[in-house]
N, C-alpha and C positions, 0 to 999 in steps of 0.2 A: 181299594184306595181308602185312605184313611177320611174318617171325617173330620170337622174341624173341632167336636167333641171328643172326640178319641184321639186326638194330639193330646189334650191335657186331662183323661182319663185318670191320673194320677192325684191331681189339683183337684180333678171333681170327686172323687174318693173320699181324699181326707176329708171338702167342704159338708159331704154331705155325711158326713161322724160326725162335728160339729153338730150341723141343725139338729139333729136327731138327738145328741145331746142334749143340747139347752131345750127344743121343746120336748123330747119323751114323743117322740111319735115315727112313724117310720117312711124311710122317702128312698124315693129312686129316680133316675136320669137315664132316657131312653135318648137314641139321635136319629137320625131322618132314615135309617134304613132300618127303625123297631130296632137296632141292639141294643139290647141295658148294659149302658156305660158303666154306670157305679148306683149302688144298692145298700142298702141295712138288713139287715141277716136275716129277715125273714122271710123276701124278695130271693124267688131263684132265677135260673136261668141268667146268670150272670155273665157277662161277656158272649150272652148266643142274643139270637135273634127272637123275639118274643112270638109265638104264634097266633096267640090268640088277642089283638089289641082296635077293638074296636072304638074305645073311649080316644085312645092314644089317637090313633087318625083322624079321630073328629077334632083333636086340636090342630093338627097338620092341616089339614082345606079349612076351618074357619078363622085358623091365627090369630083364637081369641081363648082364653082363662076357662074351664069348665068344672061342672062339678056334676062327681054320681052322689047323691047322699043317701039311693041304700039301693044297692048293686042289685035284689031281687028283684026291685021293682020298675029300673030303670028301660026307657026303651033302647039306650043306645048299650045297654048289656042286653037286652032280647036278640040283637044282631050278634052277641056273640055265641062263637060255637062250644066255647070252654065256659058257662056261665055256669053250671052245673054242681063242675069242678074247682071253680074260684075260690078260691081262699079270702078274697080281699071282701067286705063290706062297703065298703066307702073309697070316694078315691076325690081329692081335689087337685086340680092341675092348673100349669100355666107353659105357653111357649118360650122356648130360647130363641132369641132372635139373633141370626149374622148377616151382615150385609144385606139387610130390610126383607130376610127369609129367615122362616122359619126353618131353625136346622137344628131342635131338639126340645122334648117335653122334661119338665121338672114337677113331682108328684109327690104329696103325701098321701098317702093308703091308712084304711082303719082296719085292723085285722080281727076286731071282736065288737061286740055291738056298746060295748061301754067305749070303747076307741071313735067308732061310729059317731056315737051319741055328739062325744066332747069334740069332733070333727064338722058336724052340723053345727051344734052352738056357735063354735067361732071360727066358719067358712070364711068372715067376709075380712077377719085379721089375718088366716093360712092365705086367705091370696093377696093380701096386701104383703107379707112376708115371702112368698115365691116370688112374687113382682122384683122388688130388691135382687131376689138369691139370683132371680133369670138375667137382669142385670150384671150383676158382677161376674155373674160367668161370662157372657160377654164382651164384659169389658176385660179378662183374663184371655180368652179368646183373639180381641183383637192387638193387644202387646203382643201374644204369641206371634201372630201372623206378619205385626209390622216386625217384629225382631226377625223373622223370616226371608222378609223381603229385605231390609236390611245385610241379611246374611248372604242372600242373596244377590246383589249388589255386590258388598265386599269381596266375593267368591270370583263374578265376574271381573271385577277391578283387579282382582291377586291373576287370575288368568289370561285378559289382557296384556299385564304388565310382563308373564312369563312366556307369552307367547312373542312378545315384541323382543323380549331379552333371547327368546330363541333364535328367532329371527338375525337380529343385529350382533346379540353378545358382544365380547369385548374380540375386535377382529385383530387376528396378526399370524405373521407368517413370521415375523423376525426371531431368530434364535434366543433373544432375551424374552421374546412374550411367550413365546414356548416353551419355556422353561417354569418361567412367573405362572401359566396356566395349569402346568403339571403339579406345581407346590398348592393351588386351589384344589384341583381336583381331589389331591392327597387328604386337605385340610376342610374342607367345605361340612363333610360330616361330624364334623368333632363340634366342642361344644367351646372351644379355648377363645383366647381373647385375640382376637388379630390388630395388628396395626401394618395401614398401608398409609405408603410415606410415593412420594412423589410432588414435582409441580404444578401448578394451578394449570386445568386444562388438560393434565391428562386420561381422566376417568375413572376417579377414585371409584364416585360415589355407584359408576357402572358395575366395578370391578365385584364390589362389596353388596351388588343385588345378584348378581352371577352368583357369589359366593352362596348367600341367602337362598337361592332359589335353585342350588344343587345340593343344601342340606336337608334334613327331615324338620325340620320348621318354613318350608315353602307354605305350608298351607294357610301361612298368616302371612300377611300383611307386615313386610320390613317397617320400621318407623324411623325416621330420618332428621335428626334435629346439627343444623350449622350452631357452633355453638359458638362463632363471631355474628350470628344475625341476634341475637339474645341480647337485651340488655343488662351488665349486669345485677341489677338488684333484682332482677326475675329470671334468672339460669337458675337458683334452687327450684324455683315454682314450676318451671317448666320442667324438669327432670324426676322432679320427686312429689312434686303435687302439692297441695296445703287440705288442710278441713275451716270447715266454715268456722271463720271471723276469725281466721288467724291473725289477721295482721289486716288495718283499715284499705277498705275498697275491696277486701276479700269475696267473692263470690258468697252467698248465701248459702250454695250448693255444694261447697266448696269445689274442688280441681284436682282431676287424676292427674299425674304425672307423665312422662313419656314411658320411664322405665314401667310403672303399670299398663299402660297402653302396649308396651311390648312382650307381655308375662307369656310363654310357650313361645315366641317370636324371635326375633333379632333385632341389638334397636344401632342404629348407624351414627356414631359421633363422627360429626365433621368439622372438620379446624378446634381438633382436639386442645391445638398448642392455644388458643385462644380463651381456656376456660379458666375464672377467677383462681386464684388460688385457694380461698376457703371451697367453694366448690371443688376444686382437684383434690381436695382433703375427705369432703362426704362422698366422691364418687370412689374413692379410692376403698372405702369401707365398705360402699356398696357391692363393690367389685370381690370384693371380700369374704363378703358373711352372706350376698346374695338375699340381700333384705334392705327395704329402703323404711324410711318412718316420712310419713309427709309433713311441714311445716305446721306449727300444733299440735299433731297428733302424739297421742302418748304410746303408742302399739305399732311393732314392728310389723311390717307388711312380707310375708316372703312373695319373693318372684325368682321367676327361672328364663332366663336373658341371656343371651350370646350377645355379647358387645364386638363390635368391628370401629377401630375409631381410623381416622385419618388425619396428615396434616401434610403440608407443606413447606413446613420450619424444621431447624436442622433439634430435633427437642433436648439435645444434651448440648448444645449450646445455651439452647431456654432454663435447662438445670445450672449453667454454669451462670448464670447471669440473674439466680433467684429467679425466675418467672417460671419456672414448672419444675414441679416435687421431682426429685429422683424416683425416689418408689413407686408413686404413682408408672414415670418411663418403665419401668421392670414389669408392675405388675402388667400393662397393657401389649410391651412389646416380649408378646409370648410367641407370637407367630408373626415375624414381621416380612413384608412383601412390598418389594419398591417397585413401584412402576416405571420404565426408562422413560424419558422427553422423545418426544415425534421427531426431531435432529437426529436421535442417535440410533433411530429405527426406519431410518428414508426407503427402507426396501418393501413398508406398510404403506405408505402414502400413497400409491395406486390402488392398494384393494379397496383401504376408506374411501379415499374420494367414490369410486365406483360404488360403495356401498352407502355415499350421502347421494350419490345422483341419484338412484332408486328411489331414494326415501323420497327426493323432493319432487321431481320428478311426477311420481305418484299424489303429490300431495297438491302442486300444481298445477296439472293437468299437463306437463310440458316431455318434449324426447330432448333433451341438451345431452351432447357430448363436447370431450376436451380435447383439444388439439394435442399433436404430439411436443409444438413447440411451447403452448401453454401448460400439459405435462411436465415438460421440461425445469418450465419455470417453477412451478409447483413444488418441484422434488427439489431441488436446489433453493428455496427460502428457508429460512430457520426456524420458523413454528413457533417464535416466544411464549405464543398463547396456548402452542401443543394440537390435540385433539379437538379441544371446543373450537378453537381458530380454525382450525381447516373446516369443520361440520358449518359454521359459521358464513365462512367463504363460500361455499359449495351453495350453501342457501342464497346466500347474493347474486351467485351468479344466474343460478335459476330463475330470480327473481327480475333481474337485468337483461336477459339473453333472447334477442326475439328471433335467431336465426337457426338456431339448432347446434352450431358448433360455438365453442365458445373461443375466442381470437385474444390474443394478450391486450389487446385493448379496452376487453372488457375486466380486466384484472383491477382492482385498486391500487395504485401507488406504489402505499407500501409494502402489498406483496412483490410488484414487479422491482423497483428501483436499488432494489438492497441488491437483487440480482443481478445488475449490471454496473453498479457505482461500486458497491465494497470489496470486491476482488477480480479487478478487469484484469488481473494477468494470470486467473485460473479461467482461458479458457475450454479447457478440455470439460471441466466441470459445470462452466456454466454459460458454453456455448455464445459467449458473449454478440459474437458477429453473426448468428442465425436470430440471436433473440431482437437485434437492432431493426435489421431486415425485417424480420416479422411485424414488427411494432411503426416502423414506418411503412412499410404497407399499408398497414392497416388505416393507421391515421388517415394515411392520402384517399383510401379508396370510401375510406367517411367522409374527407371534406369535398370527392369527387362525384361523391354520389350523385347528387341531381343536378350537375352542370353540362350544358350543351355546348353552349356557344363560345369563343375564342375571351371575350370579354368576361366572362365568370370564370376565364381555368386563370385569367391575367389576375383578377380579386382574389383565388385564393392563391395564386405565385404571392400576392404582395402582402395578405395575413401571413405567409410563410416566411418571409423576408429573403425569400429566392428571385432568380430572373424565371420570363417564360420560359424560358430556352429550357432551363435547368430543371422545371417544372413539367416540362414534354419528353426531358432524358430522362428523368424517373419514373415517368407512367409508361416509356418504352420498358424498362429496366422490372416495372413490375406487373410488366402485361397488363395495365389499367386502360380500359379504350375512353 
């Protein structure tokens, strides 16, 4: 297993070329299992394990600063077995500390007794100088680690995310989604520009992490920018970044952009049709030359970006009406992929629903199922809202539903009443006279729920504006005791 020295075994390399530069003396960097990290040429046994390190270990159990100042006469070289053999003179050391342990020495050695000499002289400026160098290694050390954990993080966030899209993906049986899934599958690997076009609600932004996460750029993290939630005097800022003090209020640090945040990734425009026109001017170059400059900067950035945009707008009406560049339309719709409305695919709408009752369900803690007359009803509304409406609903119900099945009573309004007011003379389609039935049942057996007595079934005959009579042929009529 690696140690936390020998992750940047690299970094401590070159560091320790430097010191030995500027002071003229020779240094080495051992980690908590004796192997010499990184060395100056006079230092063997490089990348092994040291055998002989007596000195070294008394900095490990005291995890304090030490010094030999002349190797024959020392007692903690009398414990060594190589003392004989030693090449070194002199040795001054100091610990590297991680997470408030000791996990490696950093050492200047004198390899002649003039070295020696000028190593005793100024013992107490080499340890104030290792002090610093054990330091910054370190502090090199622990960016490493937090970029680590970071990464790791990210890593789990990217697999979550693919394991949820494995999970749900974009579901359909219907002969259009089947076809629209074959043109991804086709296309997912390549590198081209996609534009999906569809209504609000039917899953673009799902469609376009499918895509993302069946290409060879899954290993990153999609980046996802609406580009109507942007204001626009900060859409350039957000897509292509700035450098500090480009423009007042600028960050100090300045601002990566999204397309940098997406470089080996995918970055996901949504409500394409919504982007200024000077911006559909820079993004159209971008798309181009695959090089962005941030606002300020004078140096071209490359990146390497799979763009997928989406909209909702018919976009060659937006061209015919000046509000989106023709070229821009060309260069984006290289691969275009429309997704159909949930109306014109009603043969999916049992699989989703059953694939949102899971979700919610499970999230819950609840078992709801749908009736076959609330089925009914369901498949026979129009979906204005598509996909997120039905996902939407489904949640509602779960959320309302304390008996298990769900009864058209628990429907909202306006899913139920478009079903029975806007074409009462389709009823083969929309069962008009079972869904009536249903829905009066139900009312009656809610407002009959906890009445006993002759006088509460009379209270609620007269909220009904029925007689009793009429009220005792109906609870005959729908088996209600």
């Amino acid at each position: 297993m690696q140690t936390e020295l020998n992750k940047i075994a690299d970094f401590i390399q070159a560091f320790v070329n430097a010191i030995a530069a500027i002071l003229n003396v020779e240094v080495t960097v051992v980690d908590r299992n004796m192997k010499r990290i990184a060395a100056t040429a006079k230092f063997n046994q490089l990348g092994e394990q040291i055998q002989h390190a007596s000195f070294f270990e008394k900095i490990f159990h005291t995890q304090r600063p030490s010094i030999v100042e002349n190797a024959k006469m020392s007692d903690v070289c009398n414990q060594c077995g190589n003392r004989f053999n030693c090449a070194e003179f002199a040795d001054i050391a100091y610990p590297i500390f991680f997470d408030n342990n000791v996990c490696g020495v950093i050492s200047i050695a004198a390899f002649s007794e003039e070295e020696r000499i000028i190593l005793q002289d100024n013992k107490r400026k080499f340890e104030q100088f290792l002090k610093y160098m054990s330091m910054l290694i370190e502090s090199k050390m622990m960016t490493v680690h937090h970029s680590q954990e970071l990464e790791n993080q990210l890593d789990e966030v990217i697999n979550n995310n693919r394991k949820h899209l494995n999970e749900l993906g974009f579901i359909g049986q219907n002969q259009q989604i089947k076809a629209m899934l074959s043109l991804v599958n086709k296309v997912s690997c390549s590198d081209s520009t996609i534009l999906i076009m569809g209504d609000s609600g039917t899953g673009k932004e799902v469609l376009a992490n499918v895509i993302h996460n069946n290409s060879p750029r899954s290993h990153k993290l999609m980046i996802s920018v609406n580009c109507s939630a942007i204001p626009e005097n900060l859409i350039e800022s957000e897509l292509f970044g700035y450098e500090a003090g480009a423009f007042t209020g600028a960050k100090s640090s300045g601002h990566i952009g999204k397309f940098e945040l997406a470089n080996n990734s995918t970055l996901f425009l949504d409500e394409i049709s919504e982007l200024p026109l000077l911006a559909q001017s820079k993004l159209l170059r971008v798309l181009q030359e695959q090089k962005i400059t941030r606002i300020g900067g004078a140096h071209e950035i490359p990146i390497n970006v799979r763009v997928i945009c989406a909209t909702n707008q018919d976009l060659l009406k937006l061209v015919e009406q000046n509000r989106f560049r023709l070229d821009l339309y060309y260069r984006i719709n290289v691969i275009p992929i429309t997704i159909p409305a949930l109306k014109s695919r009603r043969d999916d709408i049992p699989l989703l629903i059953e694939a949102f009752i899971q979700i919610y369900n499970k999230k819950f803690k609840k078992s709801i199922h749908i009736s076959s007359t609330v089925m009914s009803a369901l498949l026979n509304y129009d979906w204005p809202g598509n996909v997120r409406e039905l996902k939407n609903i489904v949640e509602y119900l779960a959320n309302i539903n304390e008996t298990g099945e769900v009864q058209l009573s628990d429907l909202p309004k306006n899913v139920l009443l478009p079903n029975t007011i806007n074409t009462p003379c389709d009823t083969e389609r929309f069962q008009l006279k079972s869904l009536l039935f249903e829905y009066e049942k139900n009312i009656l057996q809610q407002l009959l729920k906890n009445t006993i007595t002759t006088e509460e079934k009379r209270l609620v005959a007269k909220k009904l504006g029925i007689g009793l009579s009429t009220l005792y042929k109906k609870m005959e009529l729908f088996n209600i005791s």
